[in-house]
C-alpha positions in Angstrom: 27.4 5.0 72.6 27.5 1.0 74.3 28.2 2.7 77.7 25.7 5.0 77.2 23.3 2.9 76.8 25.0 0.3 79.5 24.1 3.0 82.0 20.9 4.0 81.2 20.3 -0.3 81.7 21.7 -0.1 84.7 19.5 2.6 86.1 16.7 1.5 84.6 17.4 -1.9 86.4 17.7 0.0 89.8 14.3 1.4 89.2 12.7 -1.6 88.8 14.2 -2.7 91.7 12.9 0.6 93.5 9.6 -0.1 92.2 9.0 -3.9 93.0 10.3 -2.6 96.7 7.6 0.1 96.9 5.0 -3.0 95.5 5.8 -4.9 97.6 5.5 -2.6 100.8 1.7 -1.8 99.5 1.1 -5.1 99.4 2.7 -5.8 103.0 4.8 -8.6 101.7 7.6 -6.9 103.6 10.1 -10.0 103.2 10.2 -9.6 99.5 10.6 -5.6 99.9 13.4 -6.0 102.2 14.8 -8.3 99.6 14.2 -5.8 96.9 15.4 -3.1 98.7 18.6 -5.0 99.8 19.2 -5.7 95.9 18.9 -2.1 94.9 21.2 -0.7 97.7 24.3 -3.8 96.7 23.2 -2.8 92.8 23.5 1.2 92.9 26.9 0.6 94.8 28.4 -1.5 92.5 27.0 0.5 89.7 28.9 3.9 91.2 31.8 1.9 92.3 32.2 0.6 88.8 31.5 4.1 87.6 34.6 5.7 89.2 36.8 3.6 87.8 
């Protein structure tokens, strides 16, 4: 049940991530979406990497 709910954190985090990205785009702060963007990519790739083991 804890890494059930561990996961469904952890993409829930990656959305938010995905969403302040997209915000930020619309907004043409592009700085801050590259940043956001580069968080979510390092995130979702620890988050599988950490899955397959």
């Amino acid at each position: 049940m804890r890494t059930k709910n561990s996961t469904k954190l952890k993409i829930i985090s990656i959305l938010c991530f995905l969403i302040a990205a997209i915000i930020s785009i619309a907004t043409k702060e592009y700085a801050s979406s590259l940043l956001f963007i580069g968080m979510t990519i390092s995130y979702s790739l620890i988050f599988l990497s950490q899955k397959k083991n």
